[in-house]
C-alpha positions as CSV (number, residue, x, y, z in Angstrom):
1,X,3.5,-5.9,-34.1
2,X,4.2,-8.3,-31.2
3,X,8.4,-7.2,-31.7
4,X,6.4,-3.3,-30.8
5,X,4.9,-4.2,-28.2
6,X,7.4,-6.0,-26.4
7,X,10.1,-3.4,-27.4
8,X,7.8,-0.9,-25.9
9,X,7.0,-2.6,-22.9
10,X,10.8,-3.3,-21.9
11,X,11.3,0.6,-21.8
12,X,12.1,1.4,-18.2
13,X,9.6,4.3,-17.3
14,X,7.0,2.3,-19.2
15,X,7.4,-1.1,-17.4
16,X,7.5,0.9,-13.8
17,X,4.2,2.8,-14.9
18,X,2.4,-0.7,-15.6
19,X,3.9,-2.7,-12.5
20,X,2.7,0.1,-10.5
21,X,-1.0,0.0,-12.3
22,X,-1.6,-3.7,-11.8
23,X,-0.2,-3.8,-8.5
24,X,-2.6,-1.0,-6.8
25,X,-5.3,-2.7,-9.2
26,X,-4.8,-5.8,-6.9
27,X,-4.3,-3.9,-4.0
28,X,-8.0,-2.8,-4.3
29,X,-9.2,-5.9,-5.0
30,X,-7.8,-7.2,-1.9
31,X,-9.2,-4.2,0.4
32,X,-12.5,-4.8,-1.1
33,X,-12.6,-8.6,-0.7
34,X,-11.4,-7.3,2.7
35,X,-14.1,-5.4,2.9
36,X,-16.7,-7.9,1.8
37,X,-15.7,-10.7,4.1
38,X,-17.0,-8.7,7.3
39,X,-14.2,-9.1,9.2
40,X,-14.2,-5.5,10.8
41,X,-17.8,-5.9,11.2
42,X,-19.1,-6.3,14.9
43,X,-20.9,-10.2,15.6
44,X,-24.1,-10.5,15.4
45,X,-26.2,-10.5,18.6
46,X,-27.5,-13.7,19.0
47,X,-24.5,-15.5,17.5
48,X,-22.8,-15.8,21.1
49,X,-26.1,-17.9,22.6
């Protein structure tokens, strides 16, 4: 079964397809943690006293 998988994984089209998957899956996980952090986010008031 591993020999399969590993066959089926080394076929062009289907290694392009799953580099593409994970790499926008950690795309999004970066522009969420991103997101999280605040950065974008205007200070709050009463941090500048």
């Amino acid at each position: 079964m591993g020999q399969k998988l590993l066959n089926f994984w080394q076929q062009p089209i289907v290694n392009f397809i799953g580099r593409t998957i994970i790499y926008f899956v950690i795309l999004l996980i970066l522009l969420y943690l991103y997101d999280y952090s605040g950065i974008g986010s205007p200070k709050f008031i009463y941090n500048e006293f």
